[in-house]
C-alpha positions, 0 to 999 in steps of 0.5 A: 816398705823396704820389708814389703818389697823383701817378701815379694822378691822372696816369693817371685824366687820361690815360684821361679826355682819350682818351675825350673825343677819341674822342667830340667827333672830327670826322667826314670828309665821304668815306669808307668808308660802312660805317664811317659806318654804325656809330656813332662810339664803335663804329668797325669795328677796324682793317683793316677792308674794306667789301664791293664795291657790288652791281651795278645790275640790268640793264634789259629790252628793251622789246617794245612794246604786245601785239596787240588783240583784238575785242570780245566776239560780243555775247549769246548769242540768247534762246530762247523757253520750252520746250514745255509738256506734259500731265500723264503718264497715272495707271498703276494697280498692276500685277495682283497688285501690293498696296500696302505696308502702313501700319504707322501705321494705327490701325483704329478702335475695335469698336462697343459691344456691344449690351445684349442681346447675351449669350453667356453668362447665369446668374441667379435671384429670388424674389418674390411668387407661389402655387400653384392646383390642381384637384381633385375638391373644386374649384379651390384657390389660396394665395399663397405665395413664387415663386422662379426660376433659369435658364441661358442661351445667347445665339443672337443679341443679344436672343435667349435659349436657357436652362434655366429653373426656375420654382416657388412653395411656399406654407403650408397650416396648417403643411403646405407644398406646392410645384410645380416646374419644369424647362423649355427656355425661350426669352427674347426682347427685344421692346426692350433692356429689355422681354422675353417668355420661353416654355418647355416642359418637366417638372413635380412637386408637392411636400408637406410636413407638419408631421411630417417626412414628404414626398410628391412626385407623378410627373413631368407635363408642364409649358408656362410663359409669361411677360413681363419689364422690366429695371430696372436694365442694367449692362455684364455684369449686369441687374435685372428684374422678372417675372410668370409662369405655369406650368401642369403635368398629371399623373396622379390616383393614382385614376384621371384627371388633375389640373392643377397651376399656379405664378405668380410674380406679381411675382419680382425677379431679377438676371442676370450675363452 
């Protein structure tokens, strides 16, 4: 055991001072560089050859300095500015040529329309009126009830062709009597509201009794004249108020003629149109 322990020891010696050798060795002054290059614990193996020297690059010959040239011609010479000249004549569009249209126009709204302006009219009232006639007894008036009804064409703003009935019904002691006329009438506006109307046409005289029986004259020939203001005026209706006469003639069943009239003297009416 003792000698085992010995050859150990000797050997641990042997490696330890070969390592130390290897590190504190002095390194020569000349040699090959390339082993100087490596550090000393890494030497290159043995047999080792460095690589020649590269060659020292050759010099080139030596021409001298180029040729000189002038210096620069100097700026070029300043020209003056350049002609000035009119503005070119304005040429209209060819004959015949019309300009592309504006699809970004926005005509202006129409005007209004007038109040008076009335295509189309349809209306009717009642109010106040009474019937007179003239017989061989004298001349006879009761009040009574008037009530009106017409249909109209505008010829211009404020013009007015229409059918127009005009009548009144009044009471006799239970009996009634009216007159009622169909006339060709026509409606003129002296202003927007104020308003004349005439007509011509047929009339016929209605009684009734307090029994249930009825007459009715023969037709005569009717004029009617009249005069209106309009109250209230809407955009496509009004409200007036008016006072007409309406005079009719007809044939006396014994010979002769009578004279029939109607009024409404005060006849509220309204008007779409």
């Amino acid at each position: 055991m003792t000698k085992k322990i010995l050859v150990i020891a000797s050997v641990l010696l042997v490696h330890t001072a070969a390592a130390h050798a290897q590190q504190s060795g002095a390194v020569p002054d000349s040699g090959n560089p390339a082993v100087e290059s490596f550090p000393p614990a890494y030497a290159p193996p043995p047999g080792y050859k460095a690589p020649p020297p590269a060659a020292a690059p050759q010099q080139q010959p030596y021409y001298g300095p180029g040729p000189t040239y002038g210096g620069s011609p100097g700026a070029p010479p300043a020209y003056g500015a350049p002609p000035a000249y009119g503005a070119p004549p304005a040429y209209g569009p060819p004959p015949g040529h019309y300009p592309p249209p504006n699809y970004y126009y926005r005509y202006p709204p129409p005007p209004p329309r007038r109040v008076t302006d009335r295509p189309f009219t349809l209306g009717g009232g009642i109010g106040f009126g009474g019937v007179g006639w003239r017989d061989s007894l004298g001349n006879h008036a009761d009040n009574g009830m008037a009530y009106t009804l017409r249909l109209g064409f505008g010829l211009r703003p404020g013009v007015i062709l229409m059918w127009d009935l005009e009548g009144a019904w009044v009471d006799r002691n239970g009996n009634g009597m009216s007159q009622t006329a169909n006339l060709a009438a026509l409606q003129i506006f002296a202003t927007n509201r104020l308003f004349l109307k005439g007509g011509i046409g047929f009339a016929a005289v209605v009684n009734t009794y307090n029994t249930g029986a009825s007459n009715s004259s023969d037709w005569g020939g009717a004029a009617m004249g009249g005069i209106g203001y309009e109250l209230i005026q809407g955009w496509n209706w009004s409200l007036d108020i008016e006072a007409t006469v309406t005079g009719a003639r007809y044939n006396a069943p014994g010979g002769g003629t009578e004279g029939f009239s109607n009024w409404s003297l005060v006849n509220f009416a309204i008007n779409f149109f």
